[in-house]
Residue frames relative to the residue before (quaternion, step in Angstrom):
aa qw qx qy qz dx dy dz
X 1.0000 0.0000 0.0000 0.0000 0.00 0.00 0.00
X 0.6701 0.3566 -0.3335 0.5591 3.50 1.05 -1.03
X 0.7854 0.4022 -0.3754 0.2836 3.70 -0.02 0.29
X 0.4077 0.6732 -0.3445 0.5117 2.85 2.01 0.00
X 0.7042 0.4970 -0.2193 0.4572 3.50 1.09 -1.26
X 0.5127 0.5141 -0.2751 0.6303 3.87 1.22 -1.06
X 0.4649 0.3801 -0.5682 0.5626 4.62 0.34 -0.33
X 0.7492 0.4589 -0.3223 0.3526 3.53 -0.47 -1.86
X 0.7199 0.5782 -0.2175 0.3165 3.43 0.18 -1.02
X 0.7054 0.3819 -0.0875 0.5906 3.37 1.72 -0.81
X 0.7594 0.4338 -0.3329 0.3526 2.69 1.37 -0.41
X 0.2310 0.8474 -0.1729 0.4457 3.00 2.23 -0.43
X 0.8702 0.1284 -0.0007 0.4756 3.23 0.55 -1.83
X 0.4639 0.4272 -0.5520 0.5456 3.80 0.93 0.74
X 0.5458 0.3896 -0.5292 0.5199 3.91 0.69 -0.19
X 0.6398 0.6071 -0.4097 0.2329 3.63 -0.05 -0.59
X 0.4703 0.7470 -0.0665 0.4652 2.59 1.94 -1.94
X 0.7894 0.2901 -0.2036 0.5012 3.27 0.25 -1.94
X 0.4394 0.5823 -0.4393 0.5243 4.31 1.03 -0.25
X 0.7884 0.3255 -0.2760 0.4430 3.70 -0.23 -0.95
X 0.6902 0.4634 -0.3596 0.4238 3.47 0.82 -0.63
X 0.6648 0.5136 -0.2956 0.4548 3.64 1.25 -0.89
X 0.7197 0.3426 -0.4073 0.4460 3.65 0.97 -0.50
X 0.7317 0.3990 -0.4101 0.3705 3.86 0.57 -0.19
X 0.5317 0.3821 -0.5658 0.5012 3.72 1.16 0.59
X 0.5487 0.5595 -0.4453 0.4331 4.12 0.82 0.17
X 0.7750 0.3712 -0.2724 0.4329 3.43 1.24 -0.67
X 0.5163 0.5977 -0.3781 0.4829 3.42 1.54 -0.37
X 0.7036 0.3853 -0.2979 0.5174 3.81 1.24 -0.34
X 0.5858 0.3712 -0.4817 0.5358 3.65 1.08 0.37
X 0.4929 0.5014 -0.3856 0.5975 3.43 0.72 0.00
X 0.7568 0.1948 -0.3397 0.5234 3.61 0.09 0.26
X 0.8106 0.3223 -0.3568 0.3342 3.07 0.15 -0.35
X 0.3668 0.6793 -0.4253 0.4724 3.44 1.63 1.09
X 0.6719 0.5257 -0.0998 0.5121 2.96 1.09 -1.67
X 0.5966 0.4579 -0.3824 0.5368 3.91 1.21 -0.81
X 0.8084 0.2929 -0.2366 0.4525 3.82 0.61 -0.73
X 0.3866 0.4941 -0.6343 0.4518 3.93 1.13 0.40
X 0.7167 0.5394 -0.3366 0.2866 3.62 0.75 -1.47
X 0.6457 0.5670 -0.2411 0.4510 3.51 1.07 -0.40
X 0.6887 0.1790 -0.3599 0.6034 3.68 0.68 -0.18
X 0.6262 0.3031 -0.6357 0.3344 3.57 0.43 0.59
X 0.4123 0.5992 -0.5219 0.4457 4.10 1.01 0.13
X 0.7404 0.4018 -0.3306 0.4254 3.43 0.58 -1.16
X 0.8555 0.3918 -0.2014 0.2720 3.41 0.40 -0.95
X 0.3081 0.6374 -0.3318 0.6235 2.93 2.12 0.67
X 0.7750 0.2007 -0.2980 0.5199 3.57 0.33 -0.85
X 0.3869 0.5957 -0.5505 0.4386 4.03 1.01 0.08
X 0.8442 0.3078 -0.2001 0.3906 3.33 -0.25 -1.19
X 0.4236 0.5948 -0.4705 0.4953 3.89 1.10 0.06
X 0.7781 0.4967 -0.1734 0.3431 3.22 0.71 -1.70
X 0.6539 0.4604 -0.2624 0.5400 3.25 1.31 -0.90
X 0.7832 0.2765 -0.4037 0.3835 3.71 0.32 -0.09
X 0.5685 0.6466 -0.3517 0.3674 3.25 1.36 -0.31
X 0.4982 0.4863 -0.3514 0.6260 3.68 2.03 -0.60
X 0.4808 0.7288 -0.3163 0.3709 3.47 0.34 -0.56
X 0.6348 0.6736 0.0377 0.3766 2.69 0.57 -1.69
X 0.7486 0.4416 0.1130 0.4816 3.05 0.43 -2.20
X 0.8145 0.2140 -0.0723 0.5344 3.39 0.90 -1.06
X 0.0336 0.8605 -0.4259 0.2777 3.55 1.59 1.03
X 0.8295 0.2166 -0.1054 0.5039 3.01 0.06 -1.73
X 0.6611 0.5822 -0.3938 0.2626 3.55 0.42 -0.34
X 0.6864 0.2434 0.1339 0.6721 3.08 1.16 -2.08
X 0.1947 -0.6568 0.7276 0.0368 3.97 -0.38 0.93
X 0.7729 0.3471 -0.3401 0.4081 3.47 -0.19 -1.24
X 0.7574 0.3019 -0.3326 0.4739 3.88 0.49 -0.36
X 0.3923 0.7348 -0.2674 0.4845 3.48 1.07 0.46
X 0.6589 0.3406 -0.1190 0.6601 3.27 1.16 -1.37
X 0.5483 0.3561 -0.4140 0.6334 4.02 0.52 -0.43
X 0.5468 0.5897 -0.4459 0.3931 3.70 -0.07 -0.37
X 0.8750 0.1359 0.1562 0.4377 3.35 -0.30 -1.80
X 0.5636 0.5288 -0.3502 0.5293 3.76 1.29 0.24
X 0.8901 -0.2199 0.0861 0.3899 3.28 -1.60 0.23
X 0.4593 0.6497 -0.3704 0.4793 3.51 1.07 -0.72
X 0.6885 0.5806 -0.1708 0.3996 3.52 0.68 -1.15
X 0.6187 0.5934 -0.1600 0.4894 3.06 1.34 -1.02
X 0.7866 0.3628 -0.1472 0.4774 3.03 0.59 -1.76
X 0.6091 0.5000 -0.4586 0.4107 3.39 0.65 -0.64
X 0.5184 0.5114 -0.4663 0.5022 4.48 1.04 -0.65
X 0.6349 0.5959 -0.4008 0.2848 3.29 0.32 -1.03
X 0.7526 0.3672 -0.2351 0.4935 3.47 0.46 -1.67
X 0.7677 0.3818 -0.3387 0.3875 3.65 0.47 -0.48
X 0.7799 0.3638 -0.3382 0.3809 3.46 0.88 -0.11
X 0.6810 0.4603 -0.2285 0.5216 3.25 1.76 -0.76
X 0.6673 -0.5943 0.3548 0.2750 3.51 1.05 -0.26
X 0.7287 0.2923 -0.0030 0.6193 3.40 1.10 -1.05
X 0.1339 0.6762 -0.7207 0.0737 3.11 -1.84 0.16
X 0.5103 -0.7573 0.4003 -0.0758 3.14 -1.24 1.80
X 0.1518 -0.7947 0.4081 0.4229 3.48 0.39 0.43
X 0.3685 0.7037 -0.4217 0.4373 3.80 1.30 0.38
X 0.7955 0.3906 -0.2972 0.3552 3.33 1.41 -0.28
X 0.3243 0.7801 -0.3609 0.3949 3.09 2.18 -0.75
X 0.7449 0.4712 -0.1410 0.4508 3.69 0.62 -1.71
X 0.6528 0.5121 -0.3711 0.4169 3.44 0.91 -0.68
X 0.6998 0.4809 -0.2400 0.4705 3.63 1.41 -0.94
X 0.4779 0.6452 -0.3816 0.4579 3.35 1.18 -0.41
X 0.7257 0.5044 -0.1291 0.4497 3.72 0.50 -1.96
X 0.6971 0.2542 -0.3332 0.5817 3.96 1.02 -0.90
X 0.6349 0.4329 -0.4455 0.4593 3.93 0.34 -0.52
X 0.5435 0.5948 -0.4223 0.4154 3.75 0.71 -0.19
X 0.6270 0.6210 -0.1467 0.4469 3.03 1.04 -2.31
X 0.7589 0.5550 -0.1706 0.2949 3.34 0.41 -1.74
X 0.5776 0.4873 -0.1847 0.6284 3.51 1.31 -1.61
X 0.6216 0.4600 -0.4192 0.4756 4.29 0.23 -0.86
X 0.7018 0.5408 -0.2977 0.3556 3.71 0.75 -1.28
X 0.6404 0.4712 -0.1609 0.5848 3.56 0.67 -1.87
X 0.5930 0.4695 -0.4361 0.4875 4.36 0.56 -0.33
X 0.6007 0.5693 -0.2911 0.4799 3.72 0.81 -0.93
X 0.8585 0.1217 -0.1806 0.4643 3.57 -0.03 -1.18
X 0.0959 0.8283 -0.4955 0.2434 3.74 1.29 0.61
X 0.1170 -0.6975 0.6288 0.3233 4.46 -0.56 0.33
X 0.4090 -0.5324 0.5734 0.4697 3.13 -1.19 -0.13
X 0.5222 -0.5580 0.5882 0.2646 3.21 -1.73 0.84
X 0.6047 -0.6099 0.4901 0.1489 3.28 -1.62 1.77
């Protein structure tokens, strides 16, 4: 009887064993595969914001007004959400009011074209 109980008992605990071992290799792979997709939207949102000032850039002399959406606050916010994660709706308005601000300004001191 007592060795019948000491089988169960061992056997009991290597199932336990084989439980603890099965949920921390399940959590070591959600744990990576967090860390594989944090690393991705900061790849992406690195090569977003290259791209966007680097069009910007490019389309300077041609198109000012799409230039300034380009390489202004928009820029900003758009690193933010993709690298920090978040976004405020305190910023939405803030990018509206300087891209607004910005495009009214850069229209003003605009030459006229020859």
């Amino acid at each position: 009887m007592k060795r019948l109980d000491m089988q169960r008992e061992a056997a009991e605990r290597a199932d336990a064993a084989a439980t603890a071992a099965a949920e921390h290799e399940a959590q070591e792979r959600r744990e990576q595969r967090k860390h594989s997709r944090y690393m991705a939207g900061l790849v992406i949102g690195a090569v977003v914001a290259v791209a966007m000032l680097g069009v910007g850039v490019y389309v300077a002399k041609d198109a000012w007004w799409l230039a300034t959406l380009l390489c202004g606050p928009s820029l900003l916010a758009l690193a933010k959400i993709f690298v920090l994660r978040r976004s405020d709706p305190d910023d939405m308005k803030f990018v509206s009011n300087v891209t607004r601000a910005s495009t009214n300004s850069a229209s003003q001191t605009q030459l006229p074209s020859p």
